[in-house]
Structures are given as structure tokens and as C-alpha cells.
C-alpha positions, 0 to 999 in steps of 0.5 A, a space after each residue: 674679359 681680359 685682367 686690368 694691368 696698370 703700366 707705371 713708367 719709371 721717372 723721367 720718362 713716360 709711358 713708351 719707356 715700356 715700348 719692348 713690353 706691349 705686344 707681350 701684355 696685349 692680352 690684358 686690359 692696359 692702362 698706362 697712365 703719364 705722371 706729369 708732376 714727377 719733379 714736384 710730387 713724392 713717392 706718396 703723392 704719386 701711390 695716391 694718384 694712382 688710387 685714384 686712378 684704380 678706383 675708376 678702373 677697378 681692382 687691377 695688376 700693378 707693374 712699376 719701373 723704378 720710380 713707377 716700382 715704389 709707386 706701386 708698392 706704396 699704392 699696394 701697401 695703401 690699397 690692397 684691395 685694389 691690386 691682384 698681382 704687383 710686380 716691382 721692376 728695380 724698385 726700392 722700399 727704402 732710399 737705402 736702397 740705390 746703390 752709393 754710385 747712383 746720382 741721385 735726386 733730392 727725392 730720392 734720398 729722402 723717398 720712400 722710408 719703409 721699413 721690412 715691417 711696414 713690407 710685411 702688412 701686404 698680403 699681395 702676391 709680388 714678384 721682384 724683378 732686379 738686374 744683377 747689374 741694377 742701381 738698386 743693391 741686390 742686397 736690398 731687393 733680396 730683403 724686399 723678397 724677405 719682407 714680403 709675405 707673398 714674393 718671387 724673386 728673380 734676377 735677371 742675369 746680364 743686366 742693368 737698370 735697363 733691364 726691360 729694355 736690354 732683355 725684352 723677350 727674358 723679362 716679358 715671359 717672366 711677367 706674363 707667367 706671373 700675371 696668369 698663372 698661380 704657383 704650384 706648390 710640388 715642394 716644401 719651401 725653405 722659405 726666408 725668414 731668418 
């Protein structure tokens, strides 16, 4: 029976935001579900909802876009028991985050407010994917990866916020490894902690 992968599209748009990433995910059991109360609910709102939605479906791979991102880190962070793999795609922990030239909502200078502590009690294995051209601060989704307990990082060159749209065929490889493979361990990591 395939693995259960939870698409959480990005604010302002819906499912068919992850358009270029179907026929690469076919092999897993996808849900993607619309949030239609983006402008009215937060961040905690919407990582609630999709618990709810978890717990009908079962334990599940989580990938967000944006917003959808946070989401999915919150609901991983409230629910681990429900989430097998997470991958966050230009995602923040803090509304620090976003880089200063990005407009941003009156959410989404208040939402979310995690701090690395709060990023360091998720056991789940995560892996950060941010365009080097990204509204979200590199700086930012580097100390995500540090935080993390379990992460991979990776930044896709040439790229901007749009990332899974502008290099479909990079991305996809990369988020399909992720979901159905382990790592192996043939080195001893410099692992990040400072």
C-alpha cells in the first residue's frame, strides 16, 4: 500500500499550485486538501485543521509550500505522531523570517512565533527546501536546519519563491528521494551545532 503524502498548498492559491509536482508524487497516496479560510484563520488555526484532517487519514508525509510550509511544521510540532517525513518548501518558523522587501500580511507579521527551542522538540525527519533567491532569508532557513534535530537542507540554485514551479524536474527528484529513501550514514557529520 503506497505512503500517505499530504500536499499543503501556499496562501492565496490552492491545490493546483502543486500542478508541476503530481505526475512525480503518483506513487503515493495524495491528498491535497483546500483551505478556504486563509484570510481569516492563523497559522495555528490551519496546523489544527490539518490534524483533524490527519486523523481521518492516518499517519502521513507532510509537504507545505509557504504558508502550507508553517503549517506543516506547526502540525509536526503539535502531532508527531502523525507525520512520517515533513518537507517544508520556503517556509518560516518565525515571521522573522521573510526577507524585509517582501509585503507582507497583517498575519504574517505576527505568525508564527517559534522560537529554535521550540524547533528542537520535533524528532521528525525534515528536509528544507529554499530558493537562493527566496523571500524567505537563507539565514533563516539555515538556523531552521540547525534547530532541527533531524534536517536536510538543500537550496536550489537559480531560484526564487516559485521554486517548484521554476525548477520542476530539480525539485521533484529531490522530494521523491526524501519521501522513499533513508539516509546512509558512509561519514561521520559535522553536524551544526554551534
Amino acid at each position: 500500500m503506497a505512503d500517505s503524502l499530504v500536499l499543503l498548498h501556499p496562501g492565496g492559491a490552492d491545490p493546483s499550485a502543486f500542478g508541476p509536482q503530481f505526475d512525480a508524487l503518483a506513487d503515493f497516496a495524495l491528498h491535497a486538501p483546500h483551505r478556504v479560510d486563509q484570510a481569516t484563520q492563523d497559522h495555528t488555526e490551519m496546523a489544527h485543521e490539518t490534524i483533524a484532517f490527519l486523523d481521518r487519514v492516518g499517519p502521513a508525509h507532510l509537504l507545505g509550500c509557504s504558508d502550507g510550509a508553517t503549517v506543516a511544521l506547526l502540525a509536526a510540532l503539535l502531532r508527531p505522531d502523525l507525520v512520517r517525513k515533513l518537507v517544508v518548501v520556503c517556509g518560516v518558523f518565525h515571521h522573522d523570517g521573510w526577507d524585509p522587501a517582501t509585503e507582507l500580511t497583517p498575519m504574517h507579521r505576527r505568525s508564527p512565533a517559534l522560537s529554535e527551542a521550540d524547533l528542537g522538540a520535533l524528532p521528525t525527519r525534515t528536509l528544507i527546501m529554499i530558493g537562493d533567491d527566496d523571500e524567505v532569508r537563507l539565514e533563516h532557513a539555515t538556523a531552521m536546519y540547525r534547530a532541527l534535530p533531524n534536517a536536510e537542507l538543500a537550496v536550489v540554485p537559480g531560484t526564487s519563491h516559485g521554486l517548484l514551479h521554476e525548477k520542476p524536474v530539480l525539485c521533484n527528484a529531490m522530494i521523491v528521494d526524501f519521501l522513499t529513501n533513508d539516509p546512509v550514514e558512509t561519514y561521520a557529520p559535522i553536524r551544526r551545532r554551534v
